[in-house]
Backbone bond lengths (Angstrom), bond angles and torsions (degrees), N, CA, C in turn:
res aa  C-N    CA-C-N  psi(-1)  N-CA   C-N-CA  omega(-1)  CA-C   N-CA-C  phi
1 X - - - 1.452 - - 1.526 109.64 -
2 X 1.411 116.16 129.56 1.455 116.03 176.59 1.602 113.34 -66.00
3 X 1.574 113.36 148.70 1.317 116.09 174.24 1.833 100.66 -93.85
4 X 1.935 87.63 -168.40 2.114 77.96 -157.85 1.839 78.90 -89.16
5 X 0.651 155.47 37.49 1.876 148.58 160.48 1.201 110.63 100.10
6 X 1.250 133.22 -134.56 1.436 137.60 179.42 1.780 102.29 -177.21
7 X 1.307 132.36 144.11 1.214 145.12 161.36 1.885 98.27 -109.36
8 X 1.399 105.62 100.91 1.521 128.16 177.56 2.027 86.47 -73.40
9 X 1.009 123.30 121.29 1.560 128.14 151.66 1.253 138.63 -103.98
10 X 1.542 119.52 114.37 2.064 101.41 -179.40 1.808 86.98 -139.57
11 X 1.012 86.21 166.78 1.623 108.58 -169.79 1.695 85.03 -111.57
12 X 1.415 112.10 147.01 1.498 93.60 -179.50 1.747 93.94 -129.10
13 X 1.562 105.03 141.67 1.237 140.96 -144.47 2.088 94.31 -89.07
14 X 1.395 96.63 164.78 1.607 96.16 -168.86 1.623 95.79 -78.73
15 X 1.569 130.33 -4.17 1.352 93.46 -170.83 1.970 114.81 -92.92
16 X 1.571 86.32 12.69 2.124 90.92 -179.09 1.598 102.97 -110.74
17 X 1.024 120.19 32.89 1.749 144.95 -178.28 1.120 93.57 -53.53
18 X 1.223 139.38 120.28 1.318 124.34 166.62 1.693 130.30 122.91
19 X 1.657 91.82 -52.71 1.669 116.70 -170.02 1.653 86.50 -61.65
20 X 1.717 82.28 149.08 1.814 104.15 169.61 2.008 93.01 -77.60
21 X 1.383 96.08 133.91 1.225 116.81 157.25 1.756 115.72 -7.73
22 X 1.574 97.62 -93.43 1.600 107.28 177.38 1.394 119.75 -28.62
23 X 1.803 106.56 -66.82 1.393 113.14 -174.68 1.648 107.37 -58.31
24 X 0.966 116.94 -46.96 1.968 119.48 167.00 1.402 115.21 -30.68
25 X 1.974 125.15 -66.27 0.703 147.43 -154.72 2.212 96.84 -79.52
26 X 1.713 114.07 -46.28 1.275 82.64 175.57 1.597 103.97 -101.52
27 X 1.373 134.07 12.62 1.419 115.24 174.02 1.920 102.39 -71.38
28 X 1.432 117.50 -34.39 1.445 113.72 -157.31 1.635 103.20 -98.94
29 X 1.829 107.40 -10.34 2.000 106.61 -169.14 1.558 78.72 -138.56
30 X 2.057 109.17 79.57 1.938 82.13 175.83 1.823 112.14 -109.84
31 X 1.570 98.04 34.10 1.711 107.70 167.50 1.975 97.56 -68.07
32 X 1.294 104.52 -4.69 1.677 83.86 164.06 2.166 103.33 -149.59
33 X 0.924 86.75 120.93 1.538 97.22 170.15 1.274 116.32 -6.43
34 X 1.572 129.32 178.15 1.404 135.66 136.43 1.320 113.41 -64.07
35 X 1.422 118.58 -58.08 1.383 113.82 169.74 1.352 120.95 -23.91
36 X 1.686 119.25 -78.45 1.177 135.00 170.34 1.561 116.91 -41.96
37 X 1.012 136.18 -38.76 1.728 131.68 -176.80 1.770 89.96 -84.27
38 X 1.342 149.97 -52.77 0.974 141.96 150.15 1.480 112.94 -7.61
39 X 1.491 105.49 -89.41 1.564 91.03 179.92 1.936 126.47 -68.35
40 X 1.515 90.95 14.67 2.013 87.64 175.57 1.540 81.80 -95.18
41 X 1.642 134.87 -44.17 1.392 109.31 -173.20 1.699 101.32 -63.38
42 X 0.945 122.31 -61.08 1.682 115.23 -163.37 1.910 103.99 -26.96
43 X 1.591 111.62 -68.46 1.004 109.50 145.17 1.735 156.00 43.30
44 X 1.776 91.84 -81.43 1.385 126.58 -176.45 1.276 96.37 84.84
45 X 1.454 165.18 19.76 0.973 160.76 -134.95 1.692 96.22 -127.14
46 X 1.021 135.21 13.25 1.332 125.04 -149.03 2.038 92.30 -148.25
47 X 0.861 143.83 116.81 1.744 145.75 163.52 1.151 106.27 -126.92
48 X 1.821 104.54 133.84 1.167 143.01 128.70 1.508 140.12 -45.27
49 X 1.410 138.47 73.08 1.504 117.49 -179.73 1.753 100.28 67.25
50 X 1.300 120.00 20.63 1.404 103.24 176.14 1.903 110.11 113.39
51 X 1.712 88.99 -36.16 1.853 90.00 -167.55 0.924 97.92 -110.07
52 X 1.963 117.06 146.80 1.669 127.40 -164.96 1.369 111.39 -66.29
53 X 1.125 144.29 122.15 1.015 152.63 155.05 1.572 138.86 -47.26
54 X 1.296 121.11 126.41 1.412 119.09 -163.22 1.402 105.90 -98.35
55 X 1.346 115.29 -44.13 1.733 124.22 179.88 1.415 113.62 123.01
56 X 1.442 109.70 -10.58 1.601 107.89 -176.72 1.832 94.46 -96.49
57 X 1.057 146.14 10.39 0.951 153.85 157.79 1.803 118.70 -55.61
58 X 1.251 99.40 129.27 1.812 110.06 -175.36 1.421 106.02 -99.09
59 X 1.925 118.33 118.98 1.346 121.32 -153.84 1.644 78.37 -75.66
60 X 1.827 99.04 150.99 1.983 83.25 130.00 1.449 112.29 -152.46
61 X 0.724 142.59 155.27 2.031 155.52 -136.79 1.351 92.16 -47.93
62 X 1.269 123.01 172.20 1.403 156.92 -147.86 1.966 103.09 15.66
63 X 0.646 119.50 -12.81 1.562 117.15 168.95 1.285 102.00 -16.65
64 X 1.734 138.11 155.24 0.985 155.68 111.23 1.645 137.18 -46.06
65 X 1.276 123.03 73.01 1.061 112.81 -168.11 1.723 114.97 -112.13
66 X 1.251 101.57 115.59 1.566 100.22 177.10 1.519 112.19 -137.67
67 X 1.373 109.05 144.98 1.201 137.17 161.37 1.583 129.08 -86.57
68 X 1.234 103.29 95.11 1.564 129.44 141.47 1.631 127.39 4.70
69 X 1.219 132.42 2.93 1.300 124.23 -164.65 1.422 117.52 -39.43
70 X 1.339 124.92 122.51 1.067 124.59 176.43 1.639 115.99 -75.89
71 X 1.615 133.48 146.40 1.310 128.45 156.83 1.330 113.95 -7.68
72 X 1.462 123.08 121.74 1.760 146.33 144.23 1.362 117.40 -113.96
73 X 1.431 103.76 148.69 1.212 110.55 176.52 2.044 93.41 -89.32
74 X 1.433 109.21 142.70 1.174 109.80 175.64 1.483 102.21 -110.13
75 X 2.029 94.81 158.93 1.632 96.77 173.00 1.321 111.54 -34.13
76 X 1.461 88.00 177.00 1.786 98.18 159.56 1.679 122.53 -86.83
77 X 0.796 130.29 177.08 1.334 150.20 159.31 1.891 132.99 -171.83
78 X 1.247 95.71 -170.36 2.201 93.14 -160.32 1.419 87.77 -80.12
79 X 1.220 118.89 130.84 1.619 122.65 162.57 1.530 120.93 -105.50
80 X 1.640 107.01 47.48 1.534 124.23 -178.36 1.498 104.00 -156.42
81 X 1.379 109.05 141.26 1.258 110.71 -177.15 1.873 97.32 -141.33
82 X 1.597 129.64 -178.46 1.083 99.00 -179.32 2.065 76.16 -138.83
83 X 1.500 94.52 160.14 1.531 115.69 -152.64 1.833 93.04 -90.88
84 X 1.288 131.25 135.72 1.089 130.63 -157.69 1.529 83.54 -132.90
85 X 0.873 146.34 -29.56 1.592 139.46 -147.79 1.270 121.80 173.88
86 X 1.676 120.84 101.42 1.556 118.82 -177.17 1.144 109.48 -143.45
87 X 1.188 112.79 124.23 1.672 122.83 175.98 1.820 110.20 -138.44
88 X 1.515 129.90 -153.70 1.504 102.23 -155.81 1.787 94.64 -94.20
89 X 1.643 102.41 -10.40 1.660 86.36 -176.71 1.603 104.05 -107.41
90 X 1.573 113.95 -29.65 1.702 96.48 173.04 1.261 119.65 -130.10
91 X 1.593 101.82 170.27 1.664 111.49 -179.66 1.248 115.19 -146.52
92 X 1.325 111.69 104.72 1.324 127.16 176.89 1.857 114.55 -84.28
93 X 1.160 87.17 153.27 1.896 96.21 -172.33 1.517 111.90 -121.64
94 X 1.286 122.54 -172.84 1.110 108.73 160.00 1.810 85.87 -136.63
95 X 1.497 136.01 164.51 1.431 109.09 -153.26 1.566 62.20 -152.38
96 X 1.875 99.70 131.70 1.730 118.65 156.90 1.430 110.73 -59.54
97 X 1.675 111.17 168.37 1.391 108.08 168.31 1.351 117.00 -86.36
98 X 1.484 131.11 140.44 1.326 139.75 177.52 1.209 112.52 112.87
99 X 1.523 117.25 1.93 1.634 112.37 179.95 1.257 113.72 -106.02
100 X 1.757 135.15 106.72 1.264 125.68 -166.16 1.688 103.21 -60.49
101 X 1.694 105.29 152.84 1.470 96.79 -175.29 1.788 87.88 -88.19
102 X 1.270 124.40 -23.91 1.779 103.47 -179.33 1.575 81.48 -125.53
103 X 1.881 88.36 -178.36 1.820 98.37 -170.62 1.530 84.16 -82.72
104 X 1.633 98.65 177.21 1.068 113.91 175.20 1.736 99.73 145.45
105 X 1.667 111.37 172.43 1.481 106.55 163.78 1.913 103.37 67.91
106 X 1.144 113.04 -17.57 1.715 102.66 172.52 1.471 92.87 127.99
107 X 1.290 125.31 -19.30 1.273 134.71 163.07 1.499 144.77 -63.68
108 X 1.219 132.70 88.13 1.612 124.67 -158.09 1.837 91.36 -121.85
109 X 0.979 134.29 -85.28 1.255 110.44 -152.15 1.657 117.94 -103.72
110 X 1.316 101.38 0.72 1.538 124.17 158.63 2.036 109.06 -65.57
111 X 1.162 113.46 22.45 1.505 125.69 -178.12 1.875 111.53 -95.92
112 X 1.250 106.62 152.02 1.189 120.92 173.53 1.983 112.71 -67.55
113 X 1.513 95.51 -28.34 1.390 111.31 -173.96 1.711 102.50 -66.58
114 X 1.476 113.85 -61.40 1.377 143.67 -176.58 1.640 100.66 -38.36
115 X 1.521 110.21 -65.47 1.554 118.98 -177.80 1.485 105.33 -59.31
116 X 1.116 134.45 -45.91 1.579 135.98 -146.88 1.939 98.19 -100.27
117 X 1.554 101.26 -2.87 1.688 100.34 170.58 1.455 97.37 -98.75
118 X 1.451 123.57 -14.56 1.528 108.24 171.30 1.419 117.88 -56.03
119 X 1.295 100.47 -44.14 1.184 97.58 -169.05 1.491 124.48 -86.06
120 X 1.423 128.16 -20.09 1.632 161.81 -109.71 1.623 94.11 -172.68
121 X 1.110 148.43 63.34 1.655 111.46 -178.40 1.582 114.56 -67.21
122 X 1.320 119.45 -28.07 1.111 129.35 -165.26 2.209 112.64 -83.07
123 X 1.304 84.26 -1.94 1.371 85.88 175.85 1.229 139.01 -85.72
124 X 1.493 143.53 125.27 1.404 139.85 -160.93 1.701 110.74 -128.44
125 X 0.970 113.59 136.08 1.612 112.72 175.09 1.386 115.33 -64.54
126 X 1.061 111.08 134.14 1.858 122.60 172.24 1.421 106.63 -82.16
127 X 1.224 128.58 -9.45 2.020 125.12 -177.48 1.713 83.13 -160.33
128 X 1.505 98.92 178.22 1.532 116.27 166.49 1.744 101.57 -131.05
129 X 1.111 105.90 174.51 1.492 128.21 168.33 1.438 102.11 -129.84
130 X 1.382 96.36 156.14 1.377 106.59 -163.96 1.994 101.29 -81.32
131 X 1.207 119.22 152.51 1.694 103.78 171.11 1.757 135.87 -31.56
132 X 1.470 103.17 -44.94 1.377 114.37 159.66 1.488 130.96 -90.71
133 X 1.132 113.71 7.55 1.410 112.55 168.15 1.543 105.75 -100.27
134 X 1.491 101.70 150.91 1.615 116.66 -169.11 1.772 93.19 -107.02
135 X 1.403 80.54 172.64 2.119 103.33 170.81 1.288 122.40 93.24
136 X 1.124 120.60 -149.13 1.427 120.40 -168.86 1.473 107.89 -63.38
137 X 1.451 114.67 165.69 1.351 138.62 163.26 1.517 116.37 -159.85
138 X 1.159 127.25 107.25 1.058 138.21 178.69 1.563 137.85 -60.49
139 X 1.185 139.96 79.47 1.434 136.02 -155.13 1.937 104.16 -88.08
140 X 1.525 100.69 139.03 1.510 99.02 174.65 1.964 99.25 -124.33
141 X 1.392 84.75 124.95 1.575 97.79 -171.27 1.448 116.74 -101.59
142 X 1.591 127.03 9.04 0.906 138.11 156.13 1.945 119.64 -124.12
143 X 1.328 112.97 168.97 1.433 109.07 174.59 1.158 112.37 -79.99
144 X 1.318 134.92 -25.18 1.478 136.81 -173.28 1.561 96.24 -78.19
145 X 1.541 123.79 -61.70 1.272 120.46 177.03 1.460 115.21 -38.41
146 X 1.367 121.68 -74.42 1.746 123.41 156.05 1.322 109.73 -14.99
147 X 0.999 119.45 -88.52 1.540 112.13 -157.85 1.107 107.58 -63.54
148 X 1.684 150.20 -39.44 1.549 142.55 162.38 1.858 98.44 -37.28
149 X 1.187 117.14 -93.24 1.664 116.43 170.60 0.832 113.93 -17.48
150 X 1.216 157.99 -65.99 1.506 160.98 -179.74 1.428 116.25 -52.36
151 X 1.394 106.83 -55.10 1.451 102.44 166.37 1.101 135.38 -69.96
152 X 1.852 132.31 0.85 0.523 146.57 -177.64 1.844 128.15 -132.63
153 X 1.386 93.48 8.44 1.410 98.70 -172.73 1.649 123.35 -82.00
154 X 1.170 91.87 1.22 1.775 98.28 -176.96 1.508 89.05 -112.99
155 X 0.875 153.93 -9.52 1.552 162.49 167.05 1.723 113.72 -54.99
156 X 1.724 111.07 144.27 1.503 105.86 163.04 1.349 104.52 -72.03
157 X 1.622 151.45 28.58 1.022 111.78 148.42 1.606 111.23 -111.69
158 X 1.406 107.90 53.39 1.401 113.05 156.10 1.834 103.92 -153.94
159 X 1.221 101.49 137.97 1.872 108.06 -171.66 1.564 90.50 -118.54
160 X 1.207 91.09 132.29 1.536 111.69 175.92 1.792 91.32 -137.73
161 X 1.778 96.82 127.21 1.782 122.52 -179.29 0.994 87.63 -118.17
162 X 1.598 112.87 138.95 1.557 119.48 149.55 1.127 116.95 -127.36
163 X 1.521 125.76 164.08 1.620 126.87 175.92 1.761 100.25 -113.95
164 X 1.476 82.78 133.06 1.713 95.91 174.63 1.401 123.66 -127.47
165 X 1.139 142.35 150.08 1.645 141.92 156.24 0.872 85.04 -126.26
166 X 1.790 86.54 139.89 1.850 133.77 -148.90 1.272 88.28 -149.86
167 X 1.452 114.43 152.69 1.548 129.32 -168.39 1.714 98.02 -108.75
168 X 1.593 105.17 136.59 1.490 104.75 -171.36 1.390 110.58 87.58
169 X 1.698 91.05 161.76 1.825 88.21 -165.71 1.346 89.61 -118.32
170 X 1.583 97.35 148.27 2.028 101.41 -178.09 1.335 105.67 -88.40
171 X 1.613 106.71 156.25 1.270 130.53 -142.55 1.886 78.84 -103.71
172 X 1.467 132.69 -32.00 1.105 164.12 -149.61 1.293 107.96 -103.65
173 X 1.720 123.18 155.60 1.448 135.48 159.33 1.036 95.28 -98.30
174 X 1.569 129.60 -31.07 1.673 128.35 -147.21 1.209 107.91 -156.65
175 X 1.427 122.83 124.83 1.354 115.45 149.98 1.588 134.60 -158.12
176 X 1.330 115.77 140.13 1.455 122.78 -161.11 1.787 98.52 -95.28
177 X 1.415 93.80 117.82 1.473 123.46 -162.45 1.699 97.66 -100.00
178 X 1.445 122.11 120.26 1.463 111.71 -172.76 1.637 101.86 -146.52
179 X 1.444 100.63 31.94 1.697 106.57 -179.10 1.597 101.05 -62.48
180 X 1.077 114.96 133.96 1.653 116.41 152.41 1.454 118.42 -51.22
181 X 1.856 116.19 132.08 1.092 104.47 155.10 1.696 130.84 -110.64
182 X 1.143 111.32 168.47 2.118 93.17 179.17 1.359 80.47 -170.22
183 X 1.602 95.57 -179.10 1.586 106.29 171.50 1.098 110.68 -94.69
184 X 1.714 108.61 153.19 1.450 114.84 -178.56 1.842 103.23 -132.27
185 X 1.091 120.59 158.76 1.273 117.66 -162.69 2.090 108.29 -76.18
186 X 0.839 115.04 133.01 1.644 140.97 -168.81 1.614 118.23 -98.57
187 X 1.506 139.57 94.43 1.106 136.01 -134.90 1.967 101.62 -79.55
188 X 1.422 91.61 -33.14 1.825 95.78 165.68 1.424 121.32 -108.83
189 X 1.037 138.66 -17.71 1.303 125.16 155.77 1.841 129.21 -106.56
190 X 0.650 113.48 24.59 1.595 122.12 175.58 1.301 112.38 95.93
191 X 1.431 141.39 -78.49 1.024 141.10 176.95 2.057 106.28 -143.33
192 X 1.294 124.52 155.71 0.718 124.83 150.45 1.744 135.19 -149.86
193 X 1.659 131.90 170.30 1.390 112.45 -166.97 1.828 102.55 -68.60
194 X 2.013 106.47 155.54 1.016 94.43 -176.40 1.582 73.20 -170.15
195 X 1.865 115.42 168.44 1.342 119.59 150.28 1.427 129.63 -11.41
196 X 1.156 147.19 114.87 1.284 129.48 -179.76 1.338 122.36 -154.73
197 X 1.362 138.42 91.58 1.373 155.08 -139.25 1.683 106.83 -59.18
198 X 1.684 114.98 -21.22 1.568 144.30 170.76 0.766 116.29 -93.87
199 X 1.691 139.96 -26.37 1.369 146.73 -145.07 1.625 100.45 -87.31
200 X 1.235 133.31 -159.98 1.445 136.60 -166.31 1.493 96.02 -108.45
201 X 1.683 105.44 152.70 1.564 126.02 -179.33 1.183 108.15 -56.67
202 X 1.148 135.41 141.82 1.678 145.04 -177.88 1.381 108.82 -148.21
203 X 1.475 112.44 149.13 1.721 115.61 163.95 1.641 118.03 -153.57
204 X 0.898 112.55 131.20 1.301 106.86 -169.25 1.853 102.69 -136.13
205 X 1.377 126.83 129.98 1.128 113.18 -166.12 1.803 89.03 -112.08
206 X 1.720 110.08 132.76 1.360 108.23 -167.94 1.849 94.06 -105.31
207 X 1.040 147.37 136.20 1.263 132.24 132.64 1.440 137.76 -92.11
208 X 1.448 146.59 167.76 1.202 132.88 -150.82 1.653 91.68 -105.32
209 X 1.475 138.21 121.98 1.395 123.37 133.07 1.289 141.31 -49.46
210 X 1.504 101.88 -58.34 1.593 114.74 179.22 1.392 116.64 -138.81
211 X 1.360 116.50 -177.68 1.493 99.72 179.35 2.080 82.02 -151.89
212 X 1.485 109.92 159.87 1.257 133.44 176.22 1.058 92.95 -116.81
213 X 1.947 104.76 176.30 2.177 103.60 149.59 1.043 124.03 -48.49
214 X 1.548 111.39 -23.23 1.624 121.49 -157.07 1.347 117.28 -117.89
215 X 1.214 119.88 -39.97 1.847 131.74 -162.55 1.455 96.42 -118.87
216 X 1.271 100.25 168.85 1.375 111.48 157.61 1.804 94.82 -148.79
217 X 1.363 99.32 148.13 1.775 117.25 -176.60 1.841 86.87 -96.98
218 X 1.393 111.91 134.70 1.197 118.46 -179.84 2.125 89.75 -130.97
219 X 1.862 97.81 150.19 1.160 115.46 157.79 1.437 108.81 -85.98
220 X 1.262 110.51 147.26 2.003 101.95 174.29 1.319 88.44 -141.53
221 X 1.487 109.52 145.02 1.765 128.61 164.67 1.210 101.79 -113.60
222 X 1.368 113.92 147.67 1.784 122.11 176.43 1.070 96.71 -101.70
223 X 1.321 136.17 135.68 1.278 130.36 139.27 1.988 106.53 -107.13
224 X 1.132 140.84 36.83 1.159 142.15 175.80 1.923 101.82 -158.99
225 X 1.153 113.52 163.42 1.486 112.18 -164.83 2.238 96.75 -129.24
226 X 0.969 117.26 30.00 1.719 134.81 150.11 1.839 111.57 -25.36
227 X 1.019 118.80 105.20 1.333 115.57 175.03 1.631 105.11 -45.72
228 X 1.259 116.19 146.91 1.598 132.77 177.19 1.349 103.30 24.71
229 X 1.540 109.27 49.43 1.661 117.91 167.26 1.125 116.23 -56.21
230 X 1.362 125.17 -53.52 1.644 103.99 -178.72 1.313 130.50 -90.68
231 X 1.767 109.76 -1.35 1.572 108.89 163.96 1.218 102.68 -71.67
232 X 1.729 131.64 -56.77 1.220 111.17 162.23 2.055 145.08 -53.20
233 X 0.825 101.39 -21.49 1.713 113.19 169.25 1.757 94.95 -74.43
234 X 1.109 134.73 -81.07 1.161 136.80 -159.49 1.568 103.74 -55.52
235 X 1.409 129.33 -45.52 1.569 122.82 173.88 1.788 99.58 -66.43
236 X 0.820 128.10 -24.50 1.517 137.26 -169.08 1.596 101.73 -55.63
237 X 1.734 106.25 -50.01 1.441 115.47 -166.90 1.719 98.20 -98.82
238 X 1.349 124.99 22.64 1.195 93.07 176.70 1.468 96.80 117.67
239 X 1.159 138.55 -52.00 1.445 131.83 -137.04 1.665 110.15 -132.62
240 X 1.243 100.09 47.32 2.022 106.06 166.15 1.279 99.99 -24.16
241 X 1.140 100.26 156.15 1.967 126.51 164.13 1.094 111.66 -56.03
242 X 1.684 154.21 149.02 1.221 137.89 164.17 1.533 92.31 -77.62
243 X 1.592 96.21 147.94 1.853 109.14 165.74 2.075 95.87 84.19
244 X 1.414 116.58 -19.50 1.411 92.40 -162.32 1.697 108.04 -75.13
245 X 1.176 120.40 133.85 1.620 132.55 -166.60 1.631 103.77 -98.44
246 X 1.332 130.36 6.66 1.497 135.74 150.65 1.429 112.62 -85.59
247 X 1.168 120.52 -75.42 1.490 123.92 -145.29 1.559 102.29 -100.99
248 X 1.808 93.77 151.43 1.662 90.33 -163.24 1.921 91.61 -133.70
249 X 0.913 106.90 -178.38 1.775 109.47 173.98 1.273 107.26 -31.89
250 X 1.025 131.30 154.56 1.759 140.72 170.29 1.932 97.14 62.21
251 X 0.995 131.89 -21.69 1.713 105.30 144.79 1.865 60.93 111.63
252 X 1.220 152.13 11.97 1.293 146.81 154.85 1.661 119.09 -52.09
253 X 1.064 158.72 150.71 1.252 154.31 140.06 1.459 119.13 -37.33
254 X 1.580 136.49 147.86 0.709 128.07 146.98 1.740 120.72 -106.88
255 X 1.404 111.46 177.04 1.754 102.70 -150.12 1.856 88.27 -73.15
256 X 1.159 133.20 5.90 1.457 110.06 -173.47 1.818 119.19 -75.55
257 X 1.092 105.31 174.99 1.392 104.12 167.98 1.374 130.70 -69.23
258 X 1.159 140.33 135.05 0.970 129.07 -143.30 2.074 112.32 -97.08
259 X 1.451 61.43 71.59 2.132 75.47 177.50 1.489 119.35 -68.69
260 X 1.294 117.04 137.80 1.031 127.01 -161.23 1.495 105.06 -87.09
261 X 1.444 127.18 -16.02 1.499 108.42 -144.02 1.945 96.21 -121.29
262 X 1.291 120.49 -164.24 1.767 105.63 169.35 1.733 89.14 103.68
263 X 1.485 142.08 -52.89 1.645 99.73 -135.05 1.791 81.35 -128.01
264 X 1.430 119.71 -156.59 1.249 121.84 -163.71 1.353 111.16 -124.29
265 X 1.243 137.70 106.80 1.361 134.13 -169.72 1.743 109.46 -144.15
266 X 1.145 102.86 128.32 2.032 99.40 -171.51 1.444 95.14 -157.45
267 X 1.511 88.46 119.39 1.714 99.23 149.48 1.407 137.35 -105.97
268 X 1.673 96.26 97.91 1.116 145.67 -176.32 1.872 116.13 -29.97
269 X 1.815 110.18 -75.58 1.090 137.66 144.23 1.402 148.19 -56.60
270 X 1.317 129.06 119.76 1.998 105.80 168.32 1.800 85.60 -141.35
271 X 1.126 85.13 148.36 2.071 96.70 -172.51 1.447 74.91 -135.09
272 X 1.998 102.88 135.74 1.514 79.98 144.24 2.123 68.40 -171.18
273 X 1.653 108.28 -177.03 1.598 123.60 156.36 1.461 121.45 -89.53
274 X 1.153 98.64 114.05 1.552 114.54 177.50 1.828 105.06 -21.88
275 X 1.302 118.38 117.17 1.530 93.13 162.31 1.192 135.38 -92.69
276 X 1.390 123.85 30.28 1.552 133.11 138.47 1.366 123.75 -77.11
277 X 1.616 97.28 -67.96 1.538 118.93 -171.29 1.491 126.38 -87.27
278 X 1.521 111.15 0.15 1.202 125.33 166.46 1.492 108.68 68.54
279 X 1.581 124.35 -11.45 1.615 120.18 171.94 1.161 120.31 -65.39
280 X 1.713 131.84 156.57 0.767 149.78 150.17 1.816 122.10 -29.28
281 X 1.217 106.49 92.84 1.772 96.56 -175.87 1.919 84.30 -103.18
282 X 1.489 95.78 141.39 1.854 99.89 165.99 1.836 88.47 -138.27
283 X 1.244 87.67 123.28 2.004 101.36 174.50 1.265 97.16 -106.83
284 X 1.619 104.15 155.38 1.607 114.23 163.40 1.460 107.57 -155.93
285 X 1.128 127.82 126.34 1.193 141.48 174.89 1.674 104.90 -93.57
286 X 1.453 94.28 120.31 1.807 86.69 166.92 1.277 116.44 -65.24
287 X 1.616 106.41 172.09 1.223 122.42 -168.74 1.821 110.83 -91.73
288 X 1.177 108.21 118.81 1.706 109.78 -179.14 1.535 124.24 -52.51
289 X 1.017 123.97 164.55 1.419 106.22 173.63 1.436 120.42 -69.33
290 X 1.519 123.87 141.63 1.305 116.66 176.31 1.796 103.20 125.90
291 X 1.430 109.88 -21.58 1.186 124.34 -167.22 1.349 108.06 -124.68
């Protein structure tokens, strides 16, 4: 079934002053050719400040430029989640693998966000999980709730546990993982997060559950909020995700696309004080199969 489209929006900034339209549009969006943005302007799919755009047009800063997406049918994904926690300011989930928690990726109403406003409209996630990672997700259904969570979500007074299988067996019971992450440049998509000796402070303390010939199942605590922190921390030390098709030894990228789905990642735990009611909330999402 087609969705209703998308209007993509950016205001464009003083340093693309100048650039012809087209070349702008696929040097900075090049998931589609020149060719291809060509025929979205032919189109009409393409505005200027309001007026349709042809492409021979010279950007220059604060412009309005948005794109038109017309109706797609999107992949599939799970359109059930099961309700872990609801009261008048939050709603916690526990979220299958394959359901983005926001749109994005080709994804708009096939989202975890989309389903959980049916029910909730007023509800917004305080973190995301990545498409293939399972477990909690936290919804804040008021602004006061939001902004307490937010300000506090990279903080010890909220514990976030996760369960992982990691490829290879640890040499370790324990270990406090504090690689920097940042972006590093990406040979097909522009740049993406990865290890990075410049990148921002991170820590993640992993411990070992079990061990195979091959894997070992590790507990991980966040204490920092790093995009794909612990696929990167855990490849960092040695021990990638099984199945993950980004990250390779040393928490580096590998040249694939950056698919979301394949390895095992669940957040298990969330401890934290209500930020209304000041009680003790402790969530736990069971563990999926595979884990």
């Amino acid at each position: 079934m087609l969705n209703r489209g998308y209007a993509y929006i950016t205001i464009t900034s003083r340093k693309y002053h100048g650039q012809n339209l087209l070349s702008h549009l696929a040097s900075r969006y090049p998931h589609s050719t020149p060719q291809a943005w060509q025929q979205k302007l032919n189109n009409g799919e393409v505005t200027l400040n309001g007026v349709t755009a042809t492409g021979s047009e010279s950007v220059t800063s604060g412009q309005t430029l948005v794109w038109n997406r017309p109706p797609w049918i999107e992949p599939d994904a799970p359109q059930h989640f099961e309700v872990l926690f609801n009261d008048p300011h939050l709603l916690a989930v526990n979220k299958p693998s394959g359901l983005p928690t926001l749109p994005g990726g080709g994804f708009m109403e096939n989202t975890l966000l989309r389903l959980v406003q049916k029910q909730a409209p007023n509800a917004n996630p305080v973190h995301r999980l990545g498409r293939a990672t399972t477990g909690i997700v936290l919804f804040a259904k008021t602004p006061q709730a939001a902004s307490n969570l937010s300000a506090n979500w990279n903080t010890p007074k909220i514990q976030k546990i996760y369960r992982a299988l990691a490829q290879n067996i640890a040499q370790h019971d324990t270990y406090e993982i504090l690689t920097p992450i940042g972006l590093v440049p990406h040979p097909r998509i522009g740049s993406v997060w990865a290890a990075n000796p410049s990148g921002k402070p991170s820590k993640s303390l992993a411990k070992v559950i079990s061990r195979t010939t091959s894997t070992t199942t590790f507990e991980v605590s966040l204490y920092s909020g790093r995009p794909h922190q612990i696929r990167i921390h855990l490849a960092s030390i040695g021990h990638p995700l099984v199945g993950d098709p980004l990250y390779g030894i040393t928490g580096q990228t590998l040249e694939n696309l950056p698919g979301d789905g394949g390895y095992f990642l669940h957040a298990q735990f969330l401890k934290f004080h209500h930020p209304i009611t000041g009680e003790q909330i402790n969530l736990e999402a069971a563990l999926p199969s595979g884990l």
